[in-house]
C-alpha positions in Angstrom: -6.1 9.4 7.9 -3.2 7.0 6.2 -3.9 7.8 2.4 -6.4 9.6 0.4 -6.3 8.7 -2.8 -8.3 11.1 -5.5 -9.2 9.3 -8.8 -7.4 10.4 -11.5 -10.5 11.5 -14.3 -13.5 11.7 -11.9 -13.2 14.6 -9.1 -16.3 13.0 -7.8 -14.8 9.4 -6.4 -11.9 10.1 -3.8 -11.2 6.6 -1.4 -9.7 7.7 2.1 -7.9 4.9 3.7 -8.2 5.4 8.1 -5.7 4.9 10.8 -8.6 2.6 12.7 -11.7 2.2 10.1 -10.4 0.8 6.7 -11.0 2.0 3.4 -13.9 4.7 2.6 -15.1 6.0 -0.6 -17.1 8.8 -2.3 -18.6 8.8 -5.6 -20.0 12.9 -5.3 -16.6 14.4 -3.4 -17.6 17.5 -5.5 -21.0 18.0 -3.8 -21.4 20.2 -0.9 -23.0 16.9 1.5 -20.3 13.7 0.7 -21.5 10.1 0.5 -18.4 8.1 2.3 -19.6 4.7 2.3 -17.4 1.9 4.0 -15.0 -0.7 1.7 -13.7 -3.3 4.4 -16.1 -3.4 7.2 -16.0 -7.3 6.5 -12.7 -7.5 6.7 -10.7 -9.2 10.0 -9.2 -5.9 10.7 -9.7 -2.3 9.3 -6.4 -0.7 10.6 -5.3 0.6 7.8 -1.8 1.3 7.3 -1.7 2.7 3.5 -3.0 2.0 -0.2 -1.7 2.9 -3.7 -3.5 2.7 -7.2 -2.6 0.4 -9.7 -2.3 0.1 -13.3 -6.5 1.7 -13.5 -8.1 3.8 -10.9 -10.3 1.0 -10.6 -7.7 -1.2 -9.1 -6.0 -0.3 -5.2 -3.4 -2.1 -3.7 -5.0 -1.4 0.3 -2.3 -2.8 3.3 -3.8 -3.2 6.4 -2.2 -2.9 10.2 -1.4 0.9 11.5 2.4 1.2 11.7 1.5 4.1 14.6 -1.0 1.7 16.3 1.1 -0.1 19.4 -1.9 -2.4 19.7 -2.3 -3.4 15.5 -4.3 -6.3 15.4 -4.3 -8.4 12.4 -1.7 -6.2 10.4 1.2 -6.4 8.0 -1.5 -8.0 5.0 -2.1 -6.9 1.5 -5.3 -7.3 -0.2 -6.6 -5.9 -3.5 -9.6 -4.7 -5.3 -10.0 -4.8 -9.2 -13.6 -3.3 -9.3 -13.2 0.2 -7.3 -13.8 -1.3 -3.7 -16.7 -3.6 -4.5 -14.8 -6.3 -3.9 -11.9 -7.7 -2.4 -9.0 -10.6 -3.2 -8.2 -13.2 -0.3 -6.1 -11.4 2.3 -2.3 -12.1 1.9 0.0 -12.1 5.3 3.1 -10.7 4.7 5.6 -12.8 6.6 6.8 -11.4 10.1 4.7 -7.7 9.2 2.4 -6.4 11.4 1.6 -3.3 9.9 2.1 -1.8 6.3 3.9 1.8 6.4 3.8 2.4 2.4 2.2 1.0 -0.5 4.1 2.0 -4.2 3.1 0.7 -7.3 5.1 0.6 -10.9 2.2 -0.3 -13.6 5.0 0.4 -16.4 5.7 -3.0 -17.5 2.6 -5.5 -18.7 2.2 -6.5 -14.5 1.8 -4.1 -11.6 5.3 -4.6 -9.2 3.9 -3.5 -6.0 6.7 -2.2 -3.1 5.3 -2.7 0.3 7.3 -1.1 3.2 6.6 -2.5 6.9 8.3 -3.0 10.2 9.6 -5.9 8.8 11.0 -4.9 5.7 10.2 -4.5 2.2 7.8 -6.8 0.4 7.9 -7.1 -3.6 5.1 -8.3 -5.7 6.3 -9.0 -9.7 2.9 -10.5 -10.2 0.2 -8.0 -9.8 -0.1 -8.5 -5.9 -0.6 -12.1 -6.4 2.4 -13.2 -4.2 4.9 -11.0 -2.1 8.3 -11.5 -1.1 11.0 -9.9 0.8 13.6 -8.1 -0.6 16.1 -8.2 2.2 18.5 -6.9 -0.4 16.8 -3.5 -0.8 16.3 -2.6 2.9 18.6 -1.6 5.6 17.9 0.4 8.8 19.6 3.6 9.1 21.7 3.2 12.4 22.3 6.8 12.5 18.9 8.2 11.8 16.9 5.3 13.5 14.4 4.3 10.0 14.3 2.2 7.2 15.7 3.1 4.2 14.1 2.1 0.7 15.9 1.7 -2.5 13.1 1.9 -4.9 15.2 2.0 -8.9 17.1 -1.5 -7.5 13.8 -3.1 -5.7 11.9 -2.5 -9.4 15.4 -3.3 -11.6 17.7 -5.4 -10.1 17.7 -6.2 -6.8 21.8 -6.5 -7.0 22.4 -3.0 -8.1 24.3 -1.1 -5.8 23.6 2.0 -6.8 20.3 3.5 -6.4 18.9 6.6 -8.4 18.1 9.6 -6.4 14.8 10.6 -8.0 13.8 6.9 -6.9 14.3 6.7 -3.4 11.5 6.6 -1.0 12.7 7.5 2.6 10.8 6.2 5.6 
């Protein structure tokens, strides 16, 4: 498993996001026999790599490609749902990706900024997961430790800001 994510207000729905069979979810998690029922079946790939809520429960940011799968095919893409997994936008490639390691979402402001960490670098959505770019500014690779380090308060602020905040960094 990549992500389980359990709804906020309603113990019953709980998605679970799979290494090598997408996005699941079930609506009676509290019941002693679970429903899963599968998301992204029609999907190109279901190697799923990891997903995030956004500003509602009803909307998940899901990225696909397995960063622990050698063999990822059809990886390093971001797609969302706005209606709890019944459907899904157009799939968005993230240039040079070809898997998604984390998924973070800020749903402070009045639009979602999605952080999207991958083999490539990190990817920054101001628009709601419209449109991605990548914040080369915000990423380096630790030579020392051997993984990428994230810089979350700058990526979400101001990408120039050499000093990040603690309590905001996501290692990786």
């Amino acid at each position: 498993m990549r992500t389980i994510l359990p709804h906020p207000t309603n113990p019953d729905i709980v998605y679970v996001l799979t290494s090598e069979g997408g996005l699941w979810k079930a609506t009676n998690f509290t019941q002693n026999k679970r429903n899963w029922v599968p998301l992204t079946d029609g999907l190109t790939t279901t190697s799923g790599g990891a997903a995030a809520f956004g500003r509602t429960p009803d909307t998940i940011y899901v990225g696909l490609g397995d960063p622990l799968l050698t063999a990822s095919l059809g990886g390093g893409i971001m797609i969302k749902t706005m209606d709890g997994g019944n459907t899904f936008s157009a799939p968005i490639q993230l240039p040079g990706a070809l898997d998604v390691r984390d998924v973070k979402v800020d749903a402070s402001g009045s639009q979602d900024i999605v952080l999207v960490a991958t083999g490539a670098g990190l990817f920054r959505s101001t628009d709601g997961g419209a449109t991605y770019a990548q914040a080369t500014d915000t990423v380096f690779l630790d030579p020392f430790l051997g993984f990428f380090r994230f810089r979350l308060a700058a990526s979400l602020t101001a990408p120039s800001t050499a000093t990040p905040v603690p309590a905001a960094r996501l290692w990786r």
